[in-house]
C-alpha positions, 0 to 999 in steps of 0.5 A: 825901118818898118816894125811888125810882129814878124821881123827880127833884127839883129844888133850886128848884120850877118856876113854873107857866108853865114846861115841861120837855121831856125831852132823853135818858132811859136806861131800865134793865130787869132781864133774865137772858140764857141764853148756852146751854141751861140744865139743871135735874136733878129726883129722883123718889121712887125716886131717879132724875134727870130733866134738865129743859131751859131754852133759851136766850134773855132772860128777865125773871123772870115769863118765866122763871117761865113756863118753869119752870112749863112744865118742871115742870108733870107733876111730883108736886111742885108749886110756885109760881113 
């Protein structure tokens, strides 16, 4: 039997005349909270820094990823985020 986070098993199978209604369901998601900006400092070839900014706000990791790919997006080194 499969297992994850969003099954629930019952010790005894339902009938088939039964129905069940959900009373309370608390749902999870997974989000980073930037209290402040974030700075991410980058090297170019000669040695010299460029500080790169990240507002502040929530981000799940596809928007953060977002972001980043915007930060970095005139850089010599591309990378997949």
């Amino acid at each position: 039997m499969d297992k994850n986070d969003h099954v629930i098993n019952f010790r005894e199978p339902l009938g088939k005349s039964q129905y069940i209604r959900l009373l309370s369901c608390s749902l999870y998601t997974l989000w980073y909270n930037l209290k402040r900006t974030g700075e991410i400092m980058i090297f170019d070839a000669q040695d010299n820094a460029k500080v790169k900014r990240i507002p502040e706000g929530n981000y799940s990791l596809k928007t953060l990823g977002k972001v980043l790919e915007v930060a970095f997006k005139n850089e010599k080194n591309k990378s997949t985020i």
